[in-house]
C-alpha positions, 0 to 999 in steps of 0.5 A: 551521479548515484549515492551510497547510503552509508545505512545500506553498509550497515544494513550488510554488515548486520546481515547473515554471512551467506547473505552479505556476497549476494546483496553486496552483488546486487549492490554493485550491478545495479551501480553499474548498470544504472550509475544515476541511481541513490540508496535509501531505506524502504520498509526498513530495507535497502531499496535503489531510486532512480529519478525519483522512483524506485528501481528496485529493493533487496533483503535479508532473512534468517535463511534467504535473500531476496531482490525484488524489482519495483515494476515487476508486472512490466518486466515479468508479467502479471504472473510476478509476484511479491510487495514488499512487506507482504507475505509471497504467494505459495506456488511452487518453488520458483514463487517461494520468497519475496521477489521475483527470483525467490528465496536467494542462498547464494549469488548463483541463484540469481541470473546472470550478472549480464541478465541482471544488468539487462534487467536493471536498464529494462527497468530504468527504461520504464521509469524513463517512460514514465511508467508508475505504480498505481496504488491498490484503491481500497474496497468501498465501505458498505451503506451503514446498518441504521439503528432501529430507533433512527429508522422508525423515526425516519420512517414517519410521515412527518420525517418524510424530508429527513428520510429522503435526504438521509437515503440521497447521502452518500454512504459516509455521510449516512455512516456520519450520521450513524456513529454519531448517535450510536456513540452517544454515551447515554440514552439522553444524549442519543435522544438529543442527537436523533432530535438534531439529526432529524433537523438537519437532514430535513434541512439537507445538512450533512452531520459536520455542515458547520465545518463544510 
């Protein structure tokens, strides 16, 4: 059986007036059309999870609601928009707003109760299937810029074995290497740990080996 979530009341009862009928609405229709699925808070929002995963979230603005639907690429196409939390893409009007139904003033601008309910099925259905929302992997951070006086000692004949194990790293294990010395807080200590990087990169040592 579904939950409600007594933060959800509240979360209404705090709302604008003209928002109040529209989220109680969509409260109601997605019990109706998914019985099993519990409320909760998301991005301190009133989100609906069924078996685990979320089916949907809807909100609250100053002068509009929203309903967003958690799969919504499996659902609309790849056209869909919003994240919750992120700014809406500005496309016209049809793409104003958070959610795929943009900026809601009354429960007439969203589909019909049937159409909805539809929807909501349609998108248990995708969960049921085992369908999942794959995190946005973040962009690799680039090679770090190597300070002046560790290139030209790595340069040298006789540091011919650090540099090569140094250029066979990976990039964070490089950029260890880097901050560690460009942080040192006097030229003293920067001496000392370029003497020590170049030990143990001609040993092959990463710059935390001792915890590896």
């Amino acid at each position: 059986m579904g939950s409600h979530d007594p933060r959800v009341d509240t979360y209404i009862a705090k709302s604008a007036e003209f928002a109040r009928p529209i989220l109680e609405h969509i409260r109601a229709t997605v019990h109706a059309a998914c019985p099993e699925v519990e409320e909760t808070l998301k991005w301190s929002m009133p989100s609906f999870v069924y078996k685990g995963a979320i089916l949907c979230g809807m909100a609250a603005f100053k002068q509009h609601a929203s309903l967003h639907f958690w799969h919504h690429k499996a659902l609309f196409g790849d056209g869909a928009q919003d994240e919750p939390g992120k700014a809406p893409a500005k496309e016209g009007p049809e793409k104003e707003g958070m959610g795929q139904f943009g900026k809601l003033a009354s429960v007439r601008d969203l589909p019909p109760k049937k159409t909805l309910a539809a929807l909501l099925k349609k998108a248990a259905a995708l969960i049921d299937d085992g369908a999942t929302r794959a995190r946005p992997k973040a962009a690799p951070k680039p090679p770090p810029s190597v300070p002046e006086d560790l290139a030209a000692l790595l340069a040298q004949k006789k540091h011919a074995a650090a540099r090569k194990h140094f250029e066979g790293f990976s990039p964070s294990a490089q950029r260890e290497y880097v901050e560690w010395i460009i942080e040192a807080k006097t030229d003293a200590t920067r001496q000392k740990r370029l003497a020590t990087a170049l030990e143990w990169l001609a040993e092959g040592k990463h710059r935390n080996w001792k915890y590896q």
